[in-house]
C-alpha positions as a printed Julia matrix, in Angstrom:
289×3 Matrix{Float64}:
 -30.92  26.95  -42.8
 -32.45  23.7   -41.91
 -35.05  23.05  -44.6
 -38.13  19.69  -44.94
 -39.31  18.38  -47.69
 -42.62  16.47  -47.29
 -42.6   13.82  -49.92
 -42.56  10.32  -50.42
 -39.52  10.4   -52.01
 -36.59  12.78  -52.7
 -36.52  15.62  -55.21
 -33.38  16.31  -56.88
 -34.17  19.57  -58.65
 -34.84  21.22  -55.1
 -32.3   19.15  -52.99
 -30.03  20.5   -55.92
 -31.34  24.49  -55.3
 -30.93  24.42  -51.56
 -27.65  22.72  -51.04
 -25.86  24.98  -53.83
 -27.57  28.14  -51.98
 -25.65  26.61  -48.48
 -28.33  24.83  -47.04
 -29.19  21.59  -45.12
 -32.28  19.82  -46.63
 -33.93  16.53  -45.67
 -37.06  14.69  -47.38
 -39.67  12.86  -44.74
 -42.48  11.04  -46.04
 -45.38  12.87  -43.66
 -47.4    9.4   -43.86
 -44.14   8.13  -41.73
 -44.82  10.83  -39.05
 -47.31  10.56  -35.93
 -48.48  13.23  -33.46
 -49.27  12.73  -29.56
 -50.94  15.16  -27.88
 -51.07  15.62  -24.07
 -51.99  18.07  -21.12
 -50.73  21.74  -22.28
 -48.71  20.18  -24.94
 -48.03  17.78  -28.28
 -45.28  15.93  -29.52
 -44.41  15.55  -33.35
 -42.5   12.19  -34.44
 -41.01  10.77  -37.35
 -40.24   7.22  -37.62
 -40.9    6.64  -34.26
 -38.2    9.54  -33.35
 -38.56  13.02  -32.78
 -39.39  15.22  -35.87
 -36.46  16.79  -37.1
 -35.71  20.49  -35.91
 -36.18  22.7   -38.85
 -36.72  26.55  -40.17
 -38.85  25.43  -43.16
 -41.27  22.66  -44.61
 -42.13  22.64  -48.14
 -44.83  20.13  -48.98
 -44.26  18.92  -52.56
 -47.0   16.41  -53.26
 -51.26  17.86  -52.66
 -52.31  14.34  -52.13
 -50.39  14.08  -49.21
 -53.03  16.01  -47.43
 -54.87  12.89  -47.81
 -52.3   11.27  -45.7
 -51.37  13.31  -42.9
 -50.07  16.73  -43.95
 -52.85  18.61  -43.45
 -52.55  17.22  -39.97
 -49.2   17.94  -39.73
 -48.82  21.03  -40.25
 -50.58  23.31  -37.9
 -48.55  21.02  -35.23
 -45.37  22.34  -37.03
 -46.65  26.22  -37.32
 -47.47  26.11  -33.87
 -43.57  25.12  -33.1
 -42.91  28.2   -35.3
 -41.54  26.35  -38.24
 -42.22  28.12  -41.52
 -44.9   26.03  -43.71
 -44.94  26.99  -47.09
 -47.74  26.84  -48.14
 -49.47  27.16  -45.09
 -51.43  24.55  -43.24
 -54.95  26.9   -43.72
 -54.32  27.4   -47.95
 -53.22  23.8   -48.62
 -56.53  23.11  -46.72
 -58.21  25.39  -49.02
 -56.72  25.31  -52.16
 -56.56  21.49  -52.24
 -60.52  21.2   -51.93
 -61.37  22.08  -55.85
 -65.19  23.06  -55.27
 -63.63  25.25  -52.44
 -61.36  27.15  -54.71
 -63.56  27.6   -57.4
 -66.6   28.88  -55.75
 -63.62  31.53  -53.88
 -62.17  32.2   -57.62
 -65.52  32.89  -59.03
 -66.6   35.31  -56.08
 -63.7   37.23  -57.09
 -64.54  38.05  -60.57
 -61.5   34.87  -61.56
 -63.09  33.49  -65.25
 -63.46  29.68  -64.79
 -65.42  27.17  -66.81
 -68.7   27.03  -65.69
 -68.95  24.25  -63.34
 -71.62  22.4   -61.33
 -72.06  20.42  -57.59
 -74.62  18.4   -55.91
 -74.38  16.04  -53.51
 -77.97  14.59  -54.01
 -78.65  12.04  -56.98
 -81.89  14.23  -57.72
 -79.93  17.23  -58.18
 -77.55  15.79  -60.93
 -79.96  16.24  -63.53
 -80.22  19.26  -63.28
 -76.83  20.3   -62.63
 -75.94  18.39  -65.53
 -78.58  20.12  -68.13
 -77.28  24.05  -67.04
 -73.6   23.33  -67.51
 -74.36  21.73  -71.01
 -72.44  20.62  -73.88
 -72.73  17.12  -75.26
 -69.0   16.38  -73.26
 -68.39  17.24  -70.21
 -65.36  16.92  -67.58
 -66.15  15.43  -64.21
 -63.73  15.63  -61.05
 -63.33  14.98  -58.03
 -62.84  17.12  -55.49
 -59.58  15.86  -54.18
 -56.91  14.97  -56.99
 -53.5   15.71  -58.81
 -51.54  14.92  -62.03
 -54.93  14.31  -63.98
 -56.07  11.6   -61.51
 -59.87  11.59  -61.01
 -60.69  13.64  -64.09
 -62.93  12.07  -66.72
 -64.0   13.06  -69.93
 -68.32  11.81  -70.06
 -70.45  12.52  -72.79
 -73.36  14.3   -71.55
 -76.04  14.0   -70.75
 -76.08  10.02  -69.65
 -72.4    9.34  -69.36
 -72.06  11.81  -66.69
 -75.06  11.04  -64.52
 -73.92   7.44  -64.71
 -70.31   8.58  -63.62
 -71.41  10.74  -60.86
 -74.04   8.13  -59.75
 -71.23   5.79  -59.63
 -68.94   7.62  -57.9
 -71.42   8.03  -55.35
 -71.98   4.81  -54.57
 -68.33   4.84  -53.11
 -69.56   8.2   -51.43
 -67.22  10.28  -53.68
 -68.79  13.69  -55.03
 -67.4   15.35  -57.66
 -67.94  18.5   -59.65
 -69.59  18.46  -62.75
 -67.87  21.15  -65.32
 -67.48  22.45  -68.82
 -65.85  20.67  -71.57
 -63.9   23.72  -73.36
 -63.56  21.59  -76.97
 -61.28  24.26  -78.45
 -58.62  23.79  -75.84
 -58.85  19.97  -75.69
 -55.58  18.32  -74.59
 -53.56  21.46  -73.83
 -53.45  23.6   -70.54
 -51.41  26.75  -69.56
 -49.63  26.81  -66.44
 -48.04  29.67  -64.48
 -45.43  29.49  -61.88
 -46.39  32.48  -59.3
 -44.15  32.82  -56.23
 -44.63  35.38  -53.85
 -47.22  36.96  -55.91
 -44.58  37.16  -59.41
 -44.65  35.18  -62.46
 -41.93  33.28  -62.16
 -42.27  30.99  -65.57
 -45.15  29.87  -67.76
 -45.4   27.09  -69.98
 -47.96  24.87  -72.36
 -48.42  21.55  -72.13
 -50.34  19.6   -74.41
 -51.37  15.63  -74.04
 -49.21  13.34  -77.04
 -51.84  10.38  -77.55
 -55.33  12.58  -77.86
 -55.81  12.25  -74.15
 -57.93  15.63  -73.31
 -55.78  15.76  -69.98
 -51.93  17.21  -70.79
 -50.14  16.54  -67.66
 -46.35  15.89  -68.13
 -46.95  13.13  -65.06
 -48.73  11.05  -67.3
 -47.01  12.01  -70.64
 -47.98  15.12  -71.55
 -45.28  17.17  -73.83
 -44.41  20.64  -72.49
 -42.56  23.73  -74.02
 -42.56  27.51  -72.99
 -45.66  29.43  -73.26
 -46.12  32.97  -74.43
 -47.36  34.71  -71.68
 -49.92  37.4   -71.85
 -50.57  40.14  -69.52
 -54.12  39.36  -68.31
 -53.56  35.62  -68.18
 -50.5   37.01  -65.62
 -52.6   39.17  -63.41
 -54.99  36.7   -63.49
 -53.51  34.03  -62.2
 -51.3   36.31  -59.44
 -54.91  37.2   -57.98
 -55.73  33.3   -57.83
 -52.52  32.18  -55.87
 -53.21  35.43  -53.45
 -57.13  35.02  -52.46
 -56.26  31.33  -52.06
 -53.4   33.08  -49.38
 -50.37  30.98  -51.32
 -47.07  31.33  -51.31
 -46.17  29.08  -54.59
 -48.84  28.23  -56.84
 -48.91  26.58  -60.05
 -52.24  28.24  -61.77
 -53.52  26.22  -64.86
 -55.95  27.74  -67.5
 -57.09  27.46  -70.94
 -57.27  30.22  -73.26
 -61.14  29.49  -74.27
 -62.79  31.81  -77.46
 -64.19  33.6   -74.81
 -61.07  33.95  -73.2
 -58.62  32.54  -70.43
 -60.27  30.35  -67.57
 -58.88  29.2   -64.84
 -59.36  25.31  -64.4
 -57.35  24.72  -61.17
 -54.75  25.91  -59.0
 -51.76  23.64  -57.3
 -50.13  23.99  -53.94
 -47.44  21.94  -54.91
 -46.82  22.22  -58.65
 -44.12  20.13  -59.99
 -41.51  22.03  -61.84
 -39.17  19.65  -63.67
 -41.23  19.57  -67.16
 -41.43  23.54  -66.45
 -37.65  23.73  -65.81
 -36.74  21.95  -68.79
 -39.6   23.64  -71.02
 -38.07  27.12  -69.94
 -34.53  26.85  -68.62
 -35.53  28.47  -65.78
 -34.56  27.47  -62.37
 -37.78  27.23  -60.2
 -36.24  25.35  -57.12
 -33.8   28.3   -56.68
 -36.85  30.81  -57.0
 -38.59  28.4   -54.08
 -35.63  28.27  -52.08
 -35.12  32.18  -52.31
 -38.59  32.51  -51.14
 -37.94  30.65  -48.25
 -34.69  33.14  -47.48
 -36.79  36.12  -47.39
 -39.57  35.22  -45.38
 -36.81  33.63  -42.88
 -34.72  36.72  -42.87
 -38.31  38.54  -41.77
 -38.94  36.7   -39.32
């Protein structure tokens, strides 16, 4: 089997999983790839050559749909090539207001969390989420970037009213004090826990991303914290999902959930092998088809 990776650079964990499970594997960095598109037909390149022929693509970095792969990969589905995740829940699940407001409509716990895009709105937005802290985000964004800890209520209307200016919108949410600087993340994979873990920030950042430093070590995992974050990957229609929450005194709440989780810190936190669990995924859905 003939398998992508869409990165901007190799990773050796998977490369590692696929070629010890027989398989060919090649990383392309989508923002290298172009698409032409012509009477009853398109044509996909890479480098200026023809994309490589393929069985699978696994994207591996969710700002990358800020570069082309949300483009890409319709193109690729339509040539029959196995996306995972597909082209419609990267879409989806990458957009955090999006997934939220899908979460809450299906009874998933998150912190309460606000939107508007008008400056007269923020106000108000920013009194009926409450707290004197508060976390704003923006609506696109990985590994912690574009999430900022304001105190409320001035600190976040001058954030959001900056961030505006550059026509960026962001969410306005809860600031869950007791879980400050730690997050729980599950690894679900064709709707099964795979592996869980904690990770908690090292300096008294309240953002605990192992990208930027954050330690990590295996998390006890609890039941409901398990089904709830299986029901998250499948109403956002994932595959592989990385589904971070906090375990708030009023219980667990989902703060986001990743299309392309990184599983090193994960791997090493748990000794389990997540790239071969990937991999295998890919296998079965293969042999289906």
């Amino acid at each position: 089997m003939k398998i992508i990776l869409l990165d901007e650079e190799p990773q050796s964990r998977l490369i590692e999983a696929a070629q010890a499970r027989g398989h060919v594997i090649e990383t392309i960095d989508p923002s290298a790839c172009s698409i032409i598109v012509k009477d009853g037909c398109f044509e996909v390149f890479y480098n200026n050559a023809p994309f490589p022929q393929c069985d699978a693509v696994l994207p591996r970095k969710s700002t990358l749909c800020l570069k082309g792969t949300c483009y890409l990969l319709p193109q690729l589905e339509a040539q029959n090539v196995l996306c995972v995740n597909s082209s419609q829940s990267m879409k989806i699940a990458n957009n955090k207001l999006h997934t939220l407001l899908l979460l809450a409509l299906h009874d998933i716990p998150i912190p309460q969390t606000g939107f508007s895009c008008a400056q007269t709105g923020i106000k108000k937005i920013i009194s009926m989420v409450g707290g004197d802290k508060q976390i704003t985000k923006t609506l696109w964004g990985t590994w912690g970037i574009g999430t900022i800890l304001t105190d409320a209520p001035h600190g976040t209307y001058s954030m959001v009213e900056t961030l505006q200016t550059t026509e960026t919108n962001c969410l306005i949410q809860e600031y869950i004090k007791e879980f400050s600087g730690k997050s729980i993340r599950y690894i679900v994979i064709d709707s099964k826990i795979i592996a869980s873990a904690e990770y908690e920030s090292i300096d008294g950042n309240f953002k605990s991303n192992f990208s930027i430093g954050g330690s990590v070590c295996k998390a006890e995992q609890k039941k409901v914290e398990e089904d709830i974050s299986i029901k998250a990957a499948q109403i956002l229609g994932l595959a592989i999902a990385g589904v971070d929450l906090v375990r708030s005194k009023d219980g667990p709440k989902v703060l986001e959930v990743n299309t392309c989780p990184g599983i090193e810190g994960m791997e090493l936190a748990t000794g389990i092998n997540i790239g071969t669990a990937m991999i295998k995924h890919i296998e079965r859905i293969i042999g289906e088809k």
